[in-house]
N, C-alpha and C positions, 0 to 999 in steps of 0.2 A: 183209718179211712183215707181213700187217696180222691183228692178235686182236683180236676183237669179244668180247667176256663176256657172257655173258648175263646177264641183270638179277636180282639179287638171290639168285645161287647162292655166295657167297662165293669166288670164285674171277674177283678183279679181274683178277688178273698172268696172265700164260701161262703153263701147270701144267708147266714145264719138271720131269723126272724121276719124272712121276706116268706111273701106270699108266691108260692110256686107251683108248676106244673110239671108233674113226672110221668115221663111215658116210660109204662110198664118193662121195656127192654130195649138199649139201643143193640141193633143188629149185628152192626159191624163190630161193635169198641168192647162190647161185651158189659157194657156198665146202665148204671141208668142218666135219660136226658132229661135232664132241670132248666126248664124253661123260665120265665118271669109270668107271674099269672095277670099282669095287666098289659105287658108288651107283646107277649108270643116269644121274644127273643130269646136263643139258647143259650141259658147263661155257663153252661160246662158238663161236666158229665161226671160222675160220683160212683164208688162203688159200694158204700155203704150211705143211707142219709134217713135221718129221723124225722117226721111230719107230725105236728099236731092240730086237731080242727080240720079230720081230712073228710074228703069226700072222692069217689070211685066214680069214673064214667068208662060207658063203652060208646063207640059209635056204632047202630046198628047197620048202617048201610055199611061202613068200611068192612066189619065185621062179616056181613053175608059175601065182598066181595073177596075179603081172604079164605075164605071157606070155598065161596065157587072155585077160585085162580087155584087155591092150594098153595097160595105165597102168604106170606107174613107181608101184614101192614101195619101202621101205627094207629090204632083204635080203640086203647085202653091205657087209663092213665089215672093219676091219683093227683089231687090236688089239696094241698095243705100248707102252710106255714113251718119253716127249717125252724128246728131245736138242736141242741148240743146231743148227739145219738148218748144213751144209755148205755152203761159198763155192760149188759146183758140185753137180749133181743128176750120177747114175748115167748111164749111157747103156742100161742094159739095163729096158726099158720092161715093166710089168708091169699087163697087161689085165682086165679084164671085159663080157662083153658074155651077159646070161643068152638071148640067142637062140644062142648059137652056143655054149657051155660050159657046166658047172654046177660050174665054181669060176673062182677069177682063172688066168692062164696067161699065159705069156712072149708078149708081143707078136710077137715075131719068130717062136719053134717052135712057138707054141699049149699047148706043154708045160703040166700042171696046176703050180702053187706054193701051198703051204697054210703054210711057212715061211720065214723070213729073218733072217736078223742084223742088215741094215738098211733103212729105204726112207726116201725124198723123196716127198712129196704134194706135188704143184706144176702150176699152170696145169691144173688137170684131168685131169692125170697121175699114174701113180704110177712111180716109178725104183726098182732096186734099185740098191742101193751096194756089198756087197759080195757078191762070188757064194756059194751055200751050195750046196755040193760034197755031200749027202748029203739031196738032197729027198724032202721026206714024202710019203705018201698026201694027197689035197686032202683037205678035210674038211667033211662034210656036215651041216647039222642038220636037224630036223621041227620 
């Protein structure tokens, strides 16, 4: 797993047990962006990172306006609490694609997912780890 920190956010180390924000893809770095979920602040960029107690948002206004533009925006993100990632990722693969959903959804059924217990961020994927037997309504913002 490789952490990049970002310069001059005080947060050298990997914010293992902090409560964070991950957008689903940074553009340029190719990794994903871990924000701090009570500051907003970027605290580095990760290419692998483990979350548990997560939850999935989409914004639908941004969402509709990367779909009119036909550009990529930051509109989809996961927020969860950093753990030590697992010797192995999930096998049940968990999607986004805003042309075809307006939340994240089980690779395999398309089914909507707005929660989880756990997930792996890895190679551009997201895994779920453990299954959660009692799924929520997705969840939408403006």
């Amino acid at each position: 797993m490789n952490w990049t920190p970002y310069p001059n956010n005080g947060c050298d180390s990997f914010p293992l047990g902090r409560r964070v924000t991950v957008y689903y893809r940074n553009l340029h770095k190719d990794t994903w962006d871990v924000h701090d979920k009570k500051t907003g602040l970027v605290l580095g960029y990760a290419d692998t990172i483990a979350l548990e107690d997560c939850r999935m948002f989409v914004n639908q206004k941004e969402r509709e306006h990367a779909i009119e533009g036909n550009q990529e925006h930051r509109h989809a993100w996961v927020e969860g609490t950093v753990i030590p990632a697992p010797a192995s990722h999930g096998t049940e693969r968990i999607a986004y694609d805003p042309h075809q959903y307006h939340s994240f959804f089980y690779a395999s059924t398309g089914q909507p997912i707005s929660e989880t217990e756990v997930v792996v961020m890895v190679d551009g994927r997201i895994y779920e780890i453990t299954k959660n037997k009692h799924h929520k309504q997705a969840v939408y913002t403006t």
